[in-house]
C-alpha positions as CSV (number, residue, x, y, z in Angstrom):
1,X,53.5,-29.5,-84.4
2,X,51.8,-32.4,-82.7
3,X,51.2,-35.4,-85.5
4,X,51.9,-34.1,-89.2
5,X,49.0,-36.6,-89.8
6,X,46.5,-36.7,-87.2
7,X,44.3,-34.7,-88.5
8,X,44.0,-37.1,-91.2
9,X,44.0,-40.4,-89.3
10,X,41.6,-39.3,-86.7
11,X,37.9,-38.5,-86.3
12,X,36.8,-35.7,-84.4
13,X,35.7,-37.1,-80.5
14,X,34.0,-35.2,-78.0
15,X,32.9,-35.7,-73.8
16,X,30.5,-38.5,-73.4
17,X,27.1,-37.7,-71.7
18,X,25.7,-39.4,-69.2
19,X,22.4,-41.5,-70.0
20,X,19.5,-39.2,-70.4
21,X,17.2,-41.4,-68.0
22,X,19.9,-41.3,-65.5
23,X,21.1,-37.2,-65.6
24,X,17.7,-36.0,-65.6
25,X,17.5,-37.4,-61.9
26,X,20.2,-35.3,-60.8
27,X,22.0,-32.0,-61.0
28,X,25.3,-32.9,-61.6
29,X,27.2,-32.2,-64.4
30,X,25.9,-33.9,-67.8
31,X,29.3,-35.4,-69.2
32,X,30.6,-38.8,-67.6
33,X,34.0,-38.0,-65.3
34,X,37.1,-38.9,-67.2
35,X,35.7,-39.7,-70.6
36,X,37.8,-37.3,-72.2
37,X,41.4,-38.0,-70.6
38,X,41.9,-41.5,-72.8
39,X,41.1,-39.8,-76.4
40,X,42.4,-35.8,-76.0
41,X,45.3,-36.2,-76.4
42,X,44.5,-38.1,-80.0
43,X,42.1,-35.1,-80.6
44,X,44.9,-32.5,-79.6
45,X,46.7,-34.3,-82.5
46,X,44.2,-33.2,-85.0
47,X,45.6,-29.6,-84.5
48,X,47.3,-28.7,-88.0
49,X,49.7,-25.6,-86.4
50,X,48.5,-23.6,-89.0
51,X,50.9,-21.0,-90.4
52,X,47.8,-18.4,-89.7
53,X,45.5,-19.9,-86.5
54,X,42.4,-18.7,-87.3
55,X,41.5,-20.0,-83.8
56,X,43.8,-17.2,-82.7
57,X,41.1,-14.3,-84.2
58,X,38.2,-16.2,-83.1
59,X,39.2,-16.1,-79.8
60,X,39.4,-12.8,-78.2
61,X,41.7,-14.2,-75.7
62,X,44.0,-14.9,-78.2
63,X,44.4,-18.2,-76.3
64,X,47.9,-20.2,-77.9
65,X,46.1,-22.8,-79.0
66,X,48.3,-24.8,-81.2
67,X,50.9,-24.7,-78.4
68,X,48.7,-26.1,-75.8
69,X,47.4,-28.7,-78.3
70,X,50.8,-30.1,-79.0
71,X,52.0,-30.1,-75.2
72,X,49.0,-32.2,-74.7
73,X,49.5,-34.4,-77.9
74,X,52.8,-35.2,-75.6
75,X,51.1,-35.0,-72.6
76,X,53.3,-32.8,-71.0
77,X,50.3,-30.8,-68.6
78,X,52.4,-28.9,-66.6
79,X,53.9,-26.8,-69.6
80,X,50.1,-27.3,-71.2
81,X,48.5,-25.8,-68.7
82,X,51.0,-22.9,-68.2
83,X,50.7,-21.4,-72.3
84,X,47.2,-22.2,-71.2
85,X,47.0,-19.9,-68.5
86,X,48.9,-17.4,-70.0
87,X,45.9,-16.1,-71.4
88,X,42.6,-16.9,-69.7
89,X,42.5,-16.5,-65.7
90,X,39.8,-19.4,-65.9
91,X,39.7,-21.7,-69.0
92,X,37.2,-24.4,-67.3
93,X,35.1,-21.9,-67.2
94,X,35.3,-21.1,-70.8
95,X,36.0,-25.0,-71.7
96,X,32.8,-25.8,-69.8
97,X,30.4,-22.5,-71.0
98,X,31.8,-21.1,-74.0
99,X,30.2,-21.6,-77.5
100,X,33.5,-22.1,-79.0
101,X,33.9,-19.4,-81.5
102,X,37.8,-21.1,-81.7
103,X,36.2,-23.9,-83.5
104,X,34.1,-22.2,-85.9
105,X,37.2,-20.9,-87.4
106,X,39.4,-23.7,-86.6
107,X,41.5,-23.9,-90.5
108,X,40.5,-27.7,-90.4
109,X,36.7,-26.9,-90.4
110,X,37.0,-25.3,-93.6
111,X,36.4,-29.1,-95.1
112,X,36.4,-31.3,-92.1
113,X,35.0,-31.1,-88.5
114,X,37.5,-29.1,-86.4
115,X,39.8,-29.7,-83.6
116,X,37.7,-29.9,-79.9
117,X,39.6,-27.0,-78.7
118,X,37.3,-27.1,-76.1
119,X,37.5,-30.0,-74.8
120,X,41.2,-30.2,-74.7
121,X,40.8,-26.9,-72.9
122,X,38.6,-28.1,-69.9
123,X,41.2,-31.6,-69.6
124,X,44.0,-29.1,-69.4
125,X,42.8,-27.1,-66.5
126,X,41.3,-30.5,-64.5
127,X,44.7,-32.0,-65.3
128,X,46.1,-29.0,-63.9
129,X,44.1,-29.1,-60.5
130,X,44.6,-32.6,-60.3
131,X,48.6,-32.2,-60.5
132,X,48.6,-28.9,-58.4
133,X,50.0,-27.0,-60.9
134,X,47.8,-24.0,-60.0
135,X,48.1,-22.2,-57.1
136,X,47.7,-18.7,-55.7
137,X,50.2,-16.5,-57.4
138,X,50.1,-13.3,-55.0
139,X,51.9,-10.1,-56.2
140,X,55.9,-9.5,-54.8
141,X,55.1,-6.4,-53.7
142,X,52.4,-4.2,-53.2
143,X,51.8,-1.0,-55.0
144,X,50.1,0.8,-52.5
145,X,46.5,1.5,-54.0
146,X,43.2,0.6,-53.7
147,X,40.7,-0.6,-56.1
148,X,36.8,-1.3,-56.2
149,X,35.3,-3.6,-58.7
150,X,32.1,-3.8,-59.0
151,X,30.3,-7.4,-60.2
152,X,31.8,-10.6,-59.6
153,X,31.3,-12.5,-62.7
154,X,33.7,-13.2,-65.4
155,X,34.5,-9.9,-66.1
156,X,34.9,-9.0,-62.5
157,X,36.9,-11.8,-61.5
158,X,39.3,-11.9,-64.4
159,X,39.7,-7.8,-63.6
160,X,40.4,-8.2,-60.3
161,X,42.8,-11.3,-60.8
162,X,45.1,-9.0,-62.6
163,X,44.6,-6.6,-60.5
164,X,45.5,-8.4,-57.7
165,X,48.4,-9.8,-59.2
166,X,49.8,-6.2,-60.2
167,X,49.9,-5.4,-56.8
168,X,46.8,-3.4,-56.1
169,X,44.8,-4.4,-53.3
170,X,41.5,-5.1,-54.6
171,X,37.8,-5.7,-53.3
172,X,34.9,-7.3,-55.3
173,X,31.5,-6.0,-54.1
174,X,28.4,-8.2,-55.4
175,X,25.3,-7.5,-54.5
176,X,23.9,-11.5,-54.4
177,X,25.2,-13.7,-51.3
178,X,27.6,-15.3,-52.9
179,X,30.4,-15.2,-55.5
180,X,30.4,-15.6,-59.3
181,X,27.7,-13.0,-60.5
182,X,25.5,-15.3,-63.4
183,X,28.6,-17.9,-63.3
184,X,27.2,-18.3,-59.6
185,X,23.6,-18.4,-60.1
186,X,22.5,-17.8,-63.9
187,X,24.2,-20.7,-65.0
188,X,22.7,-24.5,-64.2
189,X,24.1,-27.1,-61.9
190,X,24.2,-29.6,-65.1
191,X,26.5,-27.0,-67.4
192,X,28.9,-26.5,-64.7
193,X,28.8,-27.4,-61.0
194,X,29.6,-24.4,-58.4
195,X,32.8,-26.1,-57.3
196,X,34.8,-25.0,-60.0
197,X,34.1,-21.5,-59.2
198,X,34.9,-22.0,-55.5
199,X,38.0,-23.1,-56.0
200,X,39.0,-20.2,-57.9
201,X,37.7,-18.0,-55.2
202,X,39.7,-19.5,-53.0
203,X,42.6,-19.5,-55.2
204,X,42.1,-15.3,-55.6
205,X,41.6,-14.9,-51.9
206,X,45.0,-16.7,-51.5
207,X,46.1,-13.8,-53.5
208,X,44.7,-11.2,-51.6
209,X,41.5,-10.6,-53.3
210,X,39.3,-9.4,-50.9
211,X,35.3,-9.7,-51.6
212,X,32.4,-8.6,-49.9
213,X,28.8,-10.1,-50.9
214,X,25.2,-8.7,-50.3
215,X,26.2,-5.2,-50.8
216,X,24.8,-3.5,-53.8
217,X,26.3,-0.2,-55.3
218,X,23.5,2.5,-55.3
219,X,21.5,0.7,-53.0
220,X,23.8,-0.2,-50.1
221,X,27.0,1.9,-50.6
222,X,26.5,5.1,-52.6
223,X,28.3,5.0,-55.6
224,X,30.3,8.7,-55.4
225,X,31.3,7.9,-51.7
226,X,32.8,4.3,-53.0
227,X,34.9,6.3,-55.6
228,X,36.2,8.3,-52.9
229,X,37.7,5.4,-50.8
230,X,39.0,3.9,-53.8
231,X,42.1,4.7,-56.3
232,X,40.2,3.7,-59.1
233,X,37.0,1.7,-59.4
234,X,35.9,-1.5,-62.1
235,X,32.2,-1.1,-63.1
236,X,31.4,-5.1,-64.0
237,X,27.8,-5.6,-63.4
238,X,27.0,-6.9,-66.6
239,X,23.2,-6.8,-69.0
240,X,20.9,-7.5,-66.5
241,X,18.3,-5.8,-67.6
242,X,15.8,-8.5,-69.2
243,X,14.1,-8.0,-72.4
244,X,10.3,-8.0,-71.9
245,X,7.6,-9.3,-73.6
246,X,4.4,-6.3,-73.5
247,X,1.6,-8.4,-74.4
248,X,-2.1,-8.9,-73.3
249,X,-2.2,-11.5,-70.3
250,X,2.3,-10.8,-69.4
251,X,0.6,-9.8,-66.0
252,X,-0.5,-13.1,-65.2
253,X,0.6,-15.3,-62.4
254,X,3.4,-17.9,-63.8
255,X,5.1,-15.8,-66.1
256,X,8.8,-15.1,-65.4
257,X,11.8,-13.8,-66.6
258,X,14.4,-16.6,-66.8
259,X,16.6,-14.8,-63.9
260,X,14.0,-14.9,-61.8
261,X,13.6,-18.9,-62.4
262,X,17.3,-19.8,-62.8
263,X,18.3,-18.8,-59.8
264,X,16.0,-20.3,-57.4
265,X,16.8,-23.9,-58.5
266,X,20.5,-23.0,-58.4
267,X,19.5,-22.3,-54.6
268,X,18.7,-25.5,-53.8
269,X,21.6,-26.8,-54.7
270,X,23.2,-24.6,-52.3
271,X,21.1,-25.9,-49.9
272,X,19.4,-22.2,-49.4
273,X,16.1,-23.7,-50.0
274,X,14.2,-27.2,-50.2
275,X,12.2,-26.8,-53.2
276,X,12.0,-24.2,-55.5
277,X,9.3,-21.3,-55.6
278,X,8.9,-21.3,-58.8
279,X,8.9,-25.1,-60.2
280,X,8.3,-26.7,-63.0
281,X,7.1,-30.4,-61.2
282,X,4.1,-31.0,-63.3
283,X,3.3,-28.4,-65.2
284,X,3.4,-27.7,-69.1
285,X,6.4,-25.5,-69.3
286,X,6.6,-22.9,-72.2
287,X,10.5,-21.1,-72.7
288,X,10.6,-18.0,-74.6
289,X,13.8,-17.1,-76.5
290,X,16.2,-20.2,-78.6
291,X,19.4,-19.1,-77.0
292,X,21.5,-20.6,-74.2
293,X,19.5,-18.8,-71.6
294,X,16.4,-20.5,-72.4
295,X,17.8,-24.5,-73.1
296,X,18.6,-24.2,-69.7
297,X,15.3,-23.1,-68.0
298,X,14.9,-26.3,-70.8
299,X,17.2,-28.2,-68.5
300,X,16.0,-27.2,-65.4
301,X,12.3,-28.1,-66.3
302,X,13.4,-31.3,-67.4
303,X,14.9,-32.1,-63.5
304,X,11.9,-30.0,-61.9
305,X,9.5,-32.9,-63.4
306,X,7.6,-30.9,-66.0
307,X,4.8,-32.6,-67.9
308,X,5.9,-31.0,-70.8
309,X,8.1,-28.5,-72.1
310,X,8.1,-26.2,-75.2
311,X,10.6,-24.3,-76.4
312,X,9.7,-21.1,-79.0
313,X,11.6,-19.2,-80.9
314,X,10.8,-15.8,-83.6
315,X,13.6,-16.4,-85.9
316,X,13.4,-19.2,-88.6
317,X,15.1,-22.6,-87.9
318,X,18.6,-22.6,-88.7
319,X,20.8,-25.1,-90.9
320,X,22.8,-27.6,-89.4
321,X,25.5,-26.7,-92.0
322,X,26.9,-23.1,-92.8
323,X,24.7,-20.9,-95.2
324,X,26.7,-19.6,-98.2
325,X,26.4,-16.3,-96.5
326,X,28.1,-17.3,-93.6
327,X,31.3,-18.6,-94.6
328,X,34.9,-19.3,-92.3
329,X,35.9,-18.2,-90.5
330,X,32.9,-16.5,-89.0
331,X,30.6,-17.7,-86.3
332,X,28.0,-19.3,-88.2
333,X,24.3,-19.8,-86.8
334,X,23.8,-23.3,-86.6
335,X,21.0,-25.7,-85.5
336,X,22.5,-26.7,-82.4
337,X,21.7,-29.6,-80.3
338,X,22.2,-29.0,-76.8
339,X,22.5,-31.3,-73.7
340,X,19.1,-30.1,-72.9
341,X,17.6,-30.7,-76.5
342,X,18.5,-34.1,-75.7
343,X,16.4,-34.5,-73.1
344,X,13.1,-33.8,-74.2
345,X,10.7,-31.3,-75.1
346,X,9.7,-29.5,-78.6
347,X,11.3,-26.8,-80.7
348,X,9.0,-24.3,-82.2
349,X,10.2,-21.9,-85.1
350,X,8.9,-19.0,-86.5
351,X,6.5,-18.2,-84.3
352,X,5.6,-15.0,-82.2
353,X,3.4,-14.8,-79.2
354,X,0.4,-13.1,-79.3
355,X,-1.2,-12.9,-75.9
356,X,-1.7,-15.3,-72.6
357,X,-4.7,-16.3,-71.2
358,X,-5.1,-17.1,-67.6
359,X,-7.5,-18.7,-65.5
360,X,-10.3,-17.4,-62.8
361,X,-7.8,-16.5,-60.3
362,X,-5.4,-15.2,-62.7
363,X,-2.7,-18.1,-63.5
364,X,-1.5,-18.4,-66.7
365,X,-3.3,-21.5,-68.2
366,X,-2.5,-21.0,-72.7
367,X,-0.3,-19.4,-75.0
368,X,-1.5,-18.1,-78.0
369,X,0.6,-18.1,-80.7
370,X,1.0,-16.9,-84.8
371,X,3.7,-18.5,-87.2
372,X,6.1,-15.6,-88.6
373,X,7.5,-14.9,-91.5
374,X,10.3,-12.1,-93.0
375,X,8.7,-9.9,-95.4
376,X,10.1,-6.8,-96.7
377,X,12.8,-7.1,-94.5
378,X,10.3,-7.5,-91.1
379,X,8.7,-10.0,-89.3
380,X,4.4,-10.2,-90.1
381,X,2.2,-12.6,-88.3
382,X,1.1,-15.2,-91.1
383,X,-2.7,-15.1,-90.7
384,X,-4.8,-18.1,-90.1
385,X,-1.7,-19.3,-88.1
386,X,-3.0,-18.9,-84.6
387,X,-2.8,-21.7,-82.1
388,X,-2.6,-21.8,-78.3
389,X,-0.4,-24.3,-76.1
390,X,-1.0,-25.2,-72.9
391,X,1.2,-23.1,-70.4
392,X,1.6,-22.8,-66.9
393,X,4.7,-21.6,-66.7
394,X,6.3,-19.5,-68.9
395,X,10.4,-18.5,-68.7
396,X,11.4,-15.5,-70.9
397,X,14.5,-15.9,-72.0
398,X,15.0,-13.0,-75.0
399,X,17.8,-11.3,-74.1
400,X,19.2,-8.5,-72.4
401,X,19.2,-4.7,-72.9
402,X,21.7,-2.7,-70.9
403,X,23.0,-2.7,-67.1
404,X,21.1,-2.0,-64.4
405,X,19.5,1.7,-64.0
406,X,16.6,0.8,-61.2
407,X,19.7,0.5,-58.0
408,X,21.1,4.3,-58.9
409,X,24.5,3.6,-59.6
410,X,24.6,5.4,-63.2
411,X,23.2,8.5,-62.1
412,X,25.2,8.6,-58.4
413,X,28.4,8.0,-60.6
414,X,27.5,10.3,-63.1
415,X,28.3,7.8,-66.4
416,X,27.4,8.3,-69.4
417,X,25.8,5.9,-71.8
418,X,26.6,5.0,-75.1
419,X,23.6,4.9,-78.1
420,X,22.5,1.4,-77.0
421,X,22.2,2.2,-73.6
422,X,25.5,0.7,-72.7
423,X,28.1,2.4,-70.0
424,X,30.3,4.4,-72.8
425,X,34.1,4.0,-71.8
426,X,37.4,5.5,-74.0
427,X,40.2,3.4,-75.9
428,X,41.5,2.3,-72.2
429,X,38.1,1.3,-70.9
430,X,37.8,4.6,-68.9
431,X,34.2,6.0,-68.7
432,X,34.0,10.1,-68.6
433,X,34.5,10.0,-64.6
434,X,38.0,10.1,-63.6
435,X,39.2,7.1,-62.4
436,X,36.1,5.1,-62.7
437,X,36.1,1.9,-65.5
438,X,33.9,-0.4,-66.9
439,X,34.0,-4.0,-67.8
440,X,32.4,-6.8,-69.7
441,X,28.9,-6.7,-70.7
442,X,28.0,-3.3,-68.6
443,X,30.2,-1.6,-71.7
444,X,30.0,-4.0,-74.5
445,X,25.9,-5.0,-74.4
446,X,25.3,-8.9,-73.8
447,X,28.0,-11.1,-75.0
448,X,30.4,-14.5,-74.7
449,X,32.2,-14.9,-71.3
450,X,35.3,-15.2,-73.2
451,X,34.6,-11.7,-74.5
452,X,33.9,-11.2,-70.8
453,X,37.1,-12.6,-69.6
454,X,39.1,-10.8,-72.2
455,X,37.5,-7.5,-71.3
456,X,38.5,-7.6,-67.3
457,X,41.8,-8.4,-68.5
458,X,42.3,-5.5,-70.6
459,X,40.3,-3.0,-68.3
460,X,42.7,-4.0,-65.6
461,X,45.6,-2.8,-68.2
462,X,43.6,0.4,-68.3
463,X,43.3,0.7,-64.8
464,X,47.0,-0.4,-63.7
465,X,48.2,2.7,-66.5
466,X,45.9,4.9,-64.7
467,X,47.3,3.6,-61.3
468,X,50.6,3.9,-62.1
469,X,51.6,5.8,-65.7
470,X,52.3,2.4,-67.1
471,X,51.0,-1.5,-67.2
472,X,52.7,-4.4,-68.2
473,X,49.4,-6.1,-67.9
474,X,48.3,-7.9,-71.2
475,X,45.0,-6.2,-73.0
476,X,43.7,-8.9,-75.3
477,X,40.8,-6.7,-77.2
478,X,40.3,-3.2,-77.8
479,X,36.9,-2.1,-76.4
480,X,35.8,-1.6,-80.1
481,X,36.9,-4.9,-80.8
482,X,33.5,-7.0,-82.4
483,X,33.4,-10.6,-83.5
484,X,33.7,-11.5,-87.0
485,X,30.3,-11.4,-88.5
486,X,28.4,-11.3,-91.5
């Protein structure tokens, strides 16, 4: 193991943030460059090596986590970042975005705070960049076939990667003008700047990863005619379809899903547009939904200029320890504090809207609002709670319900859907039309990108099989495979 002591001689340390008056002025990312090379490898120390990692089952990678924490501890990067990559095609992405579910059952957090698996992850792959330890690993020889995949998020990419690798010639179809599917443009410059994803792009196309952008399955390609030019096919379009909010005034002028807001400031910084269409810059902001999603339309209203911005959410306000019914080494729900939180606004709980209300030419101007409270097992309005906020702009950030049905893929495929409305796929991630697979959140429902990561790796084992009769491709999860939960 690393230091038989260290979890015992030293405190838990994570990335420093920049200045709140100072970020909020830009779009780059939040964390000040290099503040976590001169204390990781302390913090890799606090690693225990368990006999049992938990970390190991609450990562669906089943990233080596102890090993990788005691290479650092020694600071030997180049065998660090190898066990590293052994298991995750693109641990920044995960050190950067993921919610650490490692942590939450890191052994140590039983009684203290646990190891910052993240963060050594994310030093581990800069290190690695830095040191050009990764580069394109192209296959030795090719097998001869032909795949599609279809999305070019995490799940896509990762697929493809191992696809690729295998042999198989592979092209990524995404239907946005660029590459990286909500990596691209659902997630803020601030949480992770597009630079890391290009790289890796340029890293799979070194490979032989072909892609080809603005080209939509259903719409521009037809979906049967693609499986016909293709040995097998990788359906990884993800959730997109948003979950709505069908009350009086949702018609109003200012009201947006948050994919329709996110992406437009990630635009600018592409340089695709000046300003934004939809901007925040002195308005009173209003975010629906207390997830991820919606802290960063918080963060993005917050650089827009917003007057002010308010954050609402149904469900109760959560502890910032774990509830006795939550125990480790499950994910526990938390009152979490996120780079955006920092920077301003309020946090409203229990509360459900109960209509808009617009002005004379039809722009949103108030939300009214009710507090909430469980009874009987369901949420009731508690009356003589109604209140309005001001609100002229409103970002709904509640969720997601299933892939895409409006663009005709499903039915021009012929797939079948599972109860929640989900692509249904077998024990090797095959869906009921031969030689056509799904990945990621298109067959689990709305998830983690690790779960998305670990689901193109294991679809691609599914897919070399079907390719060849056998795979020596690693399959991390089982498409059954849930986190642990309570």
């Amino acid at each position: 193991m690393a230091d038989p002591k260290g979890f015992l001689t030293t405190g838990r340390e994570v990335a420093e943030t920049r200045p709140v008056p100072e970020r909020v002025k830009d779009w780059n990312e939040v964390y000040v460059p290099g503040s976590l090379l001169p204390i990781i490898s302390k913090q890799a120390s606090r690693c225990m090596d368990c006999g049992i990692p938990f970390c190991h089952q609450g990562c669906p990678l089943g990233n080596l986590i102890p090993e990788w924490n005691d290479y650092v501890y020694r600071e030997d990067w180049t065998a660090a970042s190898e066990r590293l990559h052994a298991t995750n095609n693109f641990p920044e992405f995960t050190g950067k975005l993921c919610p650490a579910p490692c942590e939450a059952s890191c052994v140590l957090g039983i009684n203290q705070p646990p190891v910052t698996i993240k963060n050594v992850e994310v030093t581990i792959a800069e290190k690695a960049w830095d040191r050009g330890d990764i580069t394109p690993q192209p296959p030795e020889r090719l097998s001869g076939k032909t795949v599609a995949v279809i999305g070019s998020g995490p799940a896509g990419l990762a697929a493809a990667q191992q696809l690729t690798r295998a042999g198989h010639t592979v092209a990524v179809f995404e239907r946005a003008d660029r590459i990286g599917g909500l990596l691209r443009y659902g997630i803020p410059e601030f949480k992770m700047e597009k630079r890391h994803i290009n790289r890796r792009i340029e890293q799979m196309r070194a490979e032989g990863t072909r892609f080809r952008t603005e080209m939509e399955i259903g719409r521009d390609i037809n979906a049967a005619k693609l499986r016909k030019r293709y040995d097998a096919v990788v359906i990884a379009v993800g959730a997109t379809t948003a979950r709505d909010l069908p009350v009086p005034g949702r018609e109003l002028n200012g009201i947006h899903q948050a994919m329709e807001y996110l992406p437009l400031a990630n635009k600018v910084q592409e340089g695709d547009l000046t300003v934004s269409p939809i901007s925040a810059e002195g308005k009173h902001v209003v975010v629906i939904g207390g997830g991820d999603t919606g802290a960063d339309c918080v963060g993005t209203a917050h650089r827009q200029g917003a007057a002010s911005v308010t954050q609402l959410e149904i469900m109760p306000q959560p502890g910032e320890d774990r509830a006795p019914n939550q125990p480790w080494p499950t994910f526990p729900m938390l009152y979490k504090v996120t780079s955006a939180h920092e920077e301003g606004g309020e946090r409203v709980y229990s509360v459900s809207t109960t209509h808009f209300e617009g002005d004379e030419d039809g722009n949103v101007q108030w939300l009214h609002m009710a507090e909430v409270e469980f009874k009987d097992g369901k949420l009731e309005q508690k009356p003589g709670t109604e209140r309005r906020i001001p609100a002229q702009l409103v970002t709904l950030a509640m969720g997601f319900t299933g892939t895409d049905r409006e663009n005709g893929m499903v039915e021009q495929f012929g797939l079948e859907l599972d109860a929640r409305g989900n692509i249904a796929r077998d024990e090797h991630y095959a869906t009921n039309v031969d030689g056509v697979f799904v990945a990621g959140d298109a067959g689990r429902g709305q998830s983690l990108i690790v779960w998305a990561i670990a689901e193109g790796r294991s679809a691609a084992r599914g897919v070399d099989r079907y390719l060849t009769g056998g795979s020596s491709l690693p399959a991390p999860i089982r498409p059954t495979d849930r986190a642990l939960t309570v």
